[in-house]
C-alpha positions, 0 to 999 in steps of 0.5 A, spaced: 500 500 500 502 507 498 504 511 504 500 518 502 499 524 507 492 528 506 493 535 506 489 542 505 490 546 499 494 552 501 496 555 494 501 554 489 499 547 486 493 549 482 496 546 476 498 540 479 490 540 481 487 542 475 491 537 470 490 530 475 482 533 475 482 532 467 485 526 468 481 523 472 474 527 470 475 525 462 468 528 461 469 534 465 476 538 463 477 544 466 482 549 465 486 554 470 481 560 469 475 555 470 478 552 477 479 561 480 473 562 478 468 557 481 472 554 486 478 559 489 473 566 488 466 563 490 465 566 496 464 560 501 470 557 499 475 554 505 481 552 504 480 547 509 474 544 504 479 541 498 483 536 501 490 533 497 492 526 499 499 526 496 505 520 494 512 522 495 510 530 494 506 528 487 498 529 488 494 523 487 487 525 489 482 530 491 476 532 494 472 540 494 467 540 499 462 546 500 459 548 506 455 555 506 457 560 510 454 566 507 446 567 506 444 565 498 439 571 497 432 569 499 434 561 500 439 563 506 446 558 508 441 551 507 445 550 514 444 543 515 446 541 507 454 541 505 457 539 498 462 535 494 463 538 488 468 533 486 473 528 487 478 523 483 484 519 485 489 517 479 488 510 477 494 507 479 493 509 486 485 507 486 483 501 491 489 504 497 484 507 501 486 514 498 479 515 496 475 512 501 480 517 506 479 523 502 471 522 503 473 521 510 475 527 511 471 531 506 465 529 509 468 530 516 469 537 514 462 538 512 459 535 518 463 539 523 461 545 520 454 543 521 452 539 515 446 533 516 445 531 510 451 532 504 450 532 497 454 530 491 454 534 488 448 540 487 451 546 489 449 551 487 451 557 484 457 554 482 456 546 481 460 543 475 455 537 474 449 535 477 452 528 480 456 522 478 456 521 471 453 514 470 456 512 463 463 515 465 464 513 471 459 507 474 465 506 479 464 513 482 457 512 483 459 504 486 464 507 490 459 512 493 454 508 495 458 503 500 460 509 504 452 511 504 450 514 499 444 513 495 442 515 488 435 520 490 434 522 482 437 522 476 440 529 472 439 529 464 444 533 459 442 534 452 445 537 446 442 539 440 444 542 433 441 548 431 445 549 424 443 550 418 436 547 420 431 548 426 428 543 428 421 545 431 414 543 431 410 545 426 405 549 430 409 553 432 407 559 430 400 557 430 401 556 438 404 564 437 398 566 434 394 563 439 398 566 445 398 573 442 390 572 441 390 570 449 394 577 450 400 573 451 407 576 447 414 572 447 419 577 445 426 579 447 428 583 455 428 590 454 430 595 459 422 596 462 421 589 463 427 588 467 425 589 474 418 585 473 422 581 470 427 579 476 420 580 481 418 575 476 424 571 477 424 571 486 417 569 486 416 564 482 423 560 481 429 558 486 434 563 487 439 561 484 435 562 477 434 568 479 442 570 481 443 567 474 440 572 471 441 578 475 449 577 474 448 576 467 445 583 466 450 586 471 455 583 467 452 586 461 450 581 456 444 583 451 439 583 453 436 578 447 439 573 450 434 572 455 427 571 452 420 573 456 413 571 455 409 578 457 401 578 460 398 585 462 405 588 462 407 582 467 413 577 466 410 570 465 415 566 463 422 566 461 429 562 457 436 565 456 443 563 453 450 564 455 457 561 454 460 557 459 464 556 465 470 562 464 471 569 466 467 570 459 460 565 461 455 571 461 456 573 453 453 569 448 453 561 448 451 555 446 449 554 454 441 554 455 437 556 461 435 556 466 428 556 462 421 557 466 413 560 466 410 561 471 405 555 474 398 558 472 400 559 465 403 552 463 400 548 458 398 553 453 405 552 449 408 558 452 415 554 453 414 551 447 415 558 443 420 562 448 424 555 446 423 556 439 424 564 439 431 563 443 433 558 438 433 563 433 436 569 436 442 563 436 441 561 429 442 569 428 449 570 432 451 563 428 451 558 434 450 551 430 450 547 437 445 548 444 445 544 450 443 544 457 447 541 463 441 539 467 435 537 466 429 533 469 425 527 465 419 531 464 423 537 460 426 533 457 419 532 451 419 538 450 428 539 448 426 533 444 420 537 439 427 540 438 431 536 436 436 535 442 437 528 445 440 525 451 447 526 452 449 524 459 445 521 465 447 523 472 445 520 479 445 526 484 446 523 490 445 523 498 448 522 504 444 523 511 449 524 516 449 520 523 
């Protein structure tokens, strides 16, 4: 058995970190400015909560845990609940207890701060998947739950292309005229919508939904990359689309969502032609691809009029601590 040591990160290793994270996580590369961002600038993050287990000084695994220590806008710290972001050990370094002591002492970390139930891995705002990808790594999800964790529900991915053709409906336009007659209008944010739109968001939808759209705006994006559905001068719906994950993800992108109309009004087709109007406005800036890293099974039918199909199933996991 290797003789390893497990340490918190205290700097000067980020690169090490980030080249054993693409190893281990093949499906979820990263690159130096990602791991800064949403990792070493978000303001919850402890150095104490990234623990290192090293061989002969060479970093052979890593775990990120998360635990609140300032209020998420109107849903507060979520005091009892701590986050694993992530975790790998490189594999000729596997079946030594190196992951199992990682867990350990990550797990340990949250709980001694308050955690009664630890997530892997849906914290938000900065998450990098929803859970454990069950293609890429089936023996993550094995590893978890013979440490007490359960599988509470799958997260869907789903990409799509929308060049040179859309896929959409064929009644889309007629659904459109349908909503206008009802007095309902789906078109781009504009400066007079703003503050109905962010009231809209903070009644109706979590506060990272509402966190995501408000640091998009303050970061400048165009406003036509957030779509509203509009009733009686009111926000009734919404959907947007950004870049990604770096210092620039706020700008136009492949990215979709977060996508929702409030509960009164669904039903009627709503979705279906903010989805179909954000499609376009994509096809405009010439995007040829869309996708979305989290999604639920009944979303997933309305993606799927579009064209766009399952590409990754995660399973977001559990642990009560005891």
């Amino acid at each position: 058995m290797s003789e390893y040591e497990i340490s918190s990160y205290e700097g000067g290793e980020e690169e090490e970190i980030v080249g054993l994270w693409n190893e281990v996580l093949f499906r979820d590369p990263i690159d130096i400015s990602i791991f800064e961002r949403k990792i070493l600038l978000d303001p919850n993050f402890d150095a104490n909560g990234l623990k290192l287990a090293k061989v002969r000084g060479e970093i052979v695994g890593f775990i990120i845990t998360i635990k609140r220590k300032y209020n998420f806008f109107y849903e507060g710290l979520n005091e009892k609940v701590g986050w694993i972001l992530a975790m790998g050990v490189k594999n000729e370094h596997r079946r030594k207890g190196i992951g199992s002591k990682l867990l350990e002492e990550g797990t340990s970390y949250l709980i001694n701060n308050g955690a009664k139930e630890i997530w892997y891995s849906t914290y938000v705002p900065n998450y990098f998947f929803p859970g454990v990808d069950e293609d890429a790594y089936p023996e993550g999800i094995t590893f978890l739950e013979k440490r007490g964790f359960k599988k509470v529900y799958t997260a869907l991915a789903m990409d799509g292309s929308i060049w040179p053709t859309l896929k959409h409906p064929e009644n889309v336009r007629e659904i459109e005229e349908k909503l206008k007659k009802e007095g309902i209008e789906v078109k781009p944010l504009e400066t007079k919508y703003i503050w109905k739109f962010l009231k809209f968001l903070r009644e109706n939808f979590s506060a990272d939904w509402y966190r995501h759209s408000l640091e998009m705006l303050q970061r400048g994006c165009e406003k036509d990359q957030i779509m509203i559905a509009v009733k009686d001068k009111e926000v009734i719906g919404y959907c947007q689309h950004y870049n990604g994950e770096g210092y620039d993800w706020y700008k136009p992108g492949e990215h979709f969502g977060p996508f929702g109309v409030k509960e009164e009004f669904r039903g009627k087709g709503i979705g279906t032609v903010l989805f179909y109007k954000i499609m376009q406005k994509m096809r405009q800036r010439n995007i040829h691809h869309t996708f979305v890293v989290w999604t639920d099974e009944e979303a997933s039918h309305l993606y799927s009029r579009f064209g766009m199909q399952v590409s990754r199933r995660f399973a977001v996991m559990r642990k009560i601590a005891g």
